[in-house]
N, C-alpha and C positions, 0 to 999 in steps of 0.2 A: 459254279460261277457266283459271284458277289452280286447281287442287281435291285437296284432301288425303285420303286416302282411310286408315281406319287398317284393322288387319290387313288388310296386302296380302300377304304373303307365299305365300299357297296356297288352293285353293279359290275359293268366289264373289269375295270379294277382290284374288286373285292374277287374274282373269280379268278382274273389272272395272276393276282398275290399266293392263293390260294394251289393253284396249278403250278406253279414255280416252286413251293417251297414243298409238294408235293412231288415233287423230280429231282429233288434231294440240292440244291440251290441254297443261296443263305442268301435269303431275302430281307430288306428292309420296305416298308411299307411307308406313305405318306397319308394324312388324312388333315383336315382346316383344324379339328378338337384333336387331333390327335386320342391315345389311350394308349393299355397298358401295351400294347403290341405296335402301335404305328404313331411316328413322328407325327406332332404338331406344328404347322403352318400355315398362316391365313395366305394364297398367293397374291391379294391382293396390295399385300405390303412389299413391297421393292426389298426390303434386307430378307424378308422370307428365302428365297431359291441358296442363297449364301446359308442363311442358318440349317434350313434341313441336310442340304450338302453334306456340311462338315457333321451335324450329327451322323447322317449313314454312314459316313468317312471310319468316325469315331467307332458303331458299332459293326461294323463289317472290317477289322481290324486294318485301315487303312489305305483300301484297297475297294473299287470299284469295278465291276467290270462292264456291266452293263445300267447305261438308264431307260427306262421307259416315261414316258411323258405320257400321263394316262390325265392328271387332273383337266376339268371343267366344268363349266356353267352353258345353263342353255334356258336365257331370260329372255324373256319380251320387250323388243322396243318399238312401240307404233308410231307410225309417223305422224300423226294426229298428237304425240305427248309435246309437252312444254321444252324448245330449246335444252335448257337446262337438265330435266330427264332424258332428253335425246341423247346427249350428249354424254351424261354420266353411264347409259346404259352402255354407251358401246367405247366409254375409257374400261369398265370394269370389265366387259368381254376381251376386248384386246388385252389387257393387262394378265388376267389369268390365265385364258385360255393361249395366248400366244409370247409375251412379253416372259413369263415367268417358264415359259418350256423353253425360249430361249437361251433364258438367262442360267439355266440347269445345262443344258447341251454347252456352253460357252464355258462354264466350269467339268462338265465330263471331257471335252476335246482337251481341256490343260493337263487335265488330272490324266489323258490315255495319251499323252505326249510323256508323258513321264513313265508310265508303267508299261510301254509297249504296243497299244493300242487298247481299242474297246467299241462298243458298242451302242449305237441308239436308235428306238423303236418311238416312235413320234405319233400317237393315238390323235389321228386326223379326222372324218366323219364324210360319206356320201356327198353331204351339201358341199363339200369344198370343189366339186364339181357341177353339180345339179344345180345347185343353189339349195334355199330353202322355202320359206314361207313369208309372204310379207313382213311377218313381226319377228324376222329372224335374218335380216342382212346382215346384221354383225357378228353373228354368229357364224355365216356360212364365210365369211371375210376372213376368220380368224384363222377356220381351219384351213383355208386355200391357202392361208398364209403359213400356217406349219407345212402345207406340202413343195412351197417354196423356200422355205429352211431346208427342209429333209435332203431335198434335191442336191443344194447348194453344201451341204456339210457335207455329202457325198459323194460328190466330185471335187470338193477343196481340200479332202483330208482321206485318199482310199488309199492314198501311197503310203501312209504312216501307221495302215493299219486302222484307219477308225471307219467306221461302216456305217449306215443310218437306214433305214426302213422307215416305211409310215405305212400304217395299217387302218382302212377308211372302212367303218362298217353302217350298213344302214340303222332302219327301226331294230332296234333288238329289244329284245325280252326280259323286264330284271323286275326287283319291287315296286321301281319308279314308272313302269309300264304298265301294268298286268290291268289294270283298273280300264284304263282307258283303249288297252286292246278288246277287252272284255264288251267293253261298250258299244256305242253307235260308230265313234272312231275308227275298230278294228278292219269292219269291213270294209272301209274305203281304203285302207296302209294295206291289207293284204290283194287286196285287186290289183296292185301294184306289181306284185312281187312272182316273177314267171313258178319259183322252187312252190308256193303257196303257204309261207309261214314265214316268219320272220326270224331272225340268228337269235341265236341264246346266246348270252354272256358266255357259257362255257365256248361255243364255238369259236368268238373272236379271240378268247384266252387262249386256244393253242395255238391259232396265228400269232397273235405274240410273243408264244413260249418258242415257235419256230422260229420267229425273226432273230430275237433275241439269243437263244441258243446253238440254232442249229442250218438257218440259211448260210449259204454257202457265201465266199465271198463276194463273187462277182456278180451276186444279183443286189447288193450296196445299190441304194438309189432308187430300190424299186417300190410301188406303191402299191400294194393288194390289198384287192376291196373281200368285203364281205357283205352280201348286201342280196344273196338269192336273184341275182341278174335283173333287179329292177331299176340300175344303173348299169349301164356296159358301155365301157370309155371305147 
């Protein structure tokens, strides 16, 4: 399969680009600096989701078959900051975390209206049920709002063959973690958690190597957590 995968650079991302092209896949990758191996795009620019597009277009010799919508931010906005911080925080959460996986799905459903069908795995988070953390409403907003895309692409488009999943995973494990698991932190995130540790990037990466590959049709629409049962919907 052809499958473009955006923030790959590190994390669930970096693992799950990693596990795809490891299952013999012709993977393209996304990253904000991009480098020698993964497209450059900042998503907080509106023509970004258009340019990377037709780049993977370009290097996956025309043909798409799968996206994943993996990129995100997960910044602080308190309610205590200035109107104008408030406000900027949670345009740039919207914008990238939900606006620009949009706006890629909106270009995959054209492009799988033309080739036959295809596929999209929609990297959601825990919070978009739970919530999150005071300094994190727009964060958990964003992602409730890709499990209401997900839903909605896959029931508006299963007859033509296009599919959608969203894969919700708690605290995971990456370079972006280890410090603060490590710390005073960890013990309060693991009391949480019934399994008693929390997912590794690799674990969430074959749920999305399954969504993507290998889920069957008629589970299209469906939302699987990963998160050691300390969320259970």
């Amino acid at each position: 399969m052809n499958i473009l995968i955006t923030g790959a650079s590190r994390g669930i991302g970096a693992a799950a680009y990693a596990l795809l092209k490891s299952r013999g896949h012709d993977v393209v990758g996304h990253s904000t600096r991009g480098g020698s191996e993964l497209i450059g795009g900042d998503l907080e620019d509106s023509e970004a989701p258009s340019l990377i597009w037709d780049a993977a277009i370009d290097r996956l010799d025309g043909k798409i078959d799968v996206l994943v919508n993996n990129a995100g931010i997960y910044e602080t906005a308190d309610e205590t900051a200035s109107d104008e911080d408030w406000q900027r925080a949670w345009a740039r959460t919207m914008t990238i975390n939900l606006q620009s996986a949009a706006d890629l799905c909106r270009l995959a459903i054209r492009h799988f209206r033309e080739t036959g069908g295809g596929r999209i795995v929609n990297i959601s988070s825990r919070a978009a049920y739970r919530g999150d953390s005071p300094q994190h409403w727009h964060y958990a907003a964003s992602k409730a709002g890709m499990i209401g895309m997900t839903k909605s692409i896959a029931r508006g488009y299963a007859s033509e063959g296009i599919l959608a999943f969203a894969v919700t995973p708690g605290f995971t494990v990456s370079e972006m973690t280890a410090d603060y698991l490590e710390g005073r932190g960890g013990a309060k995130i693991l009391a949480e958690i019934p399994l008693g540790r929390v997912a590794s990037t690799d674990e969430v990466a074959e749920v999305i190597r399954w969504a993507a590959t290998e889920a069957p049709p008629s589970a299209t629409g469906a939302v699987i957590d990963v998160n050691g049962a300390s969320y259970v919907r």
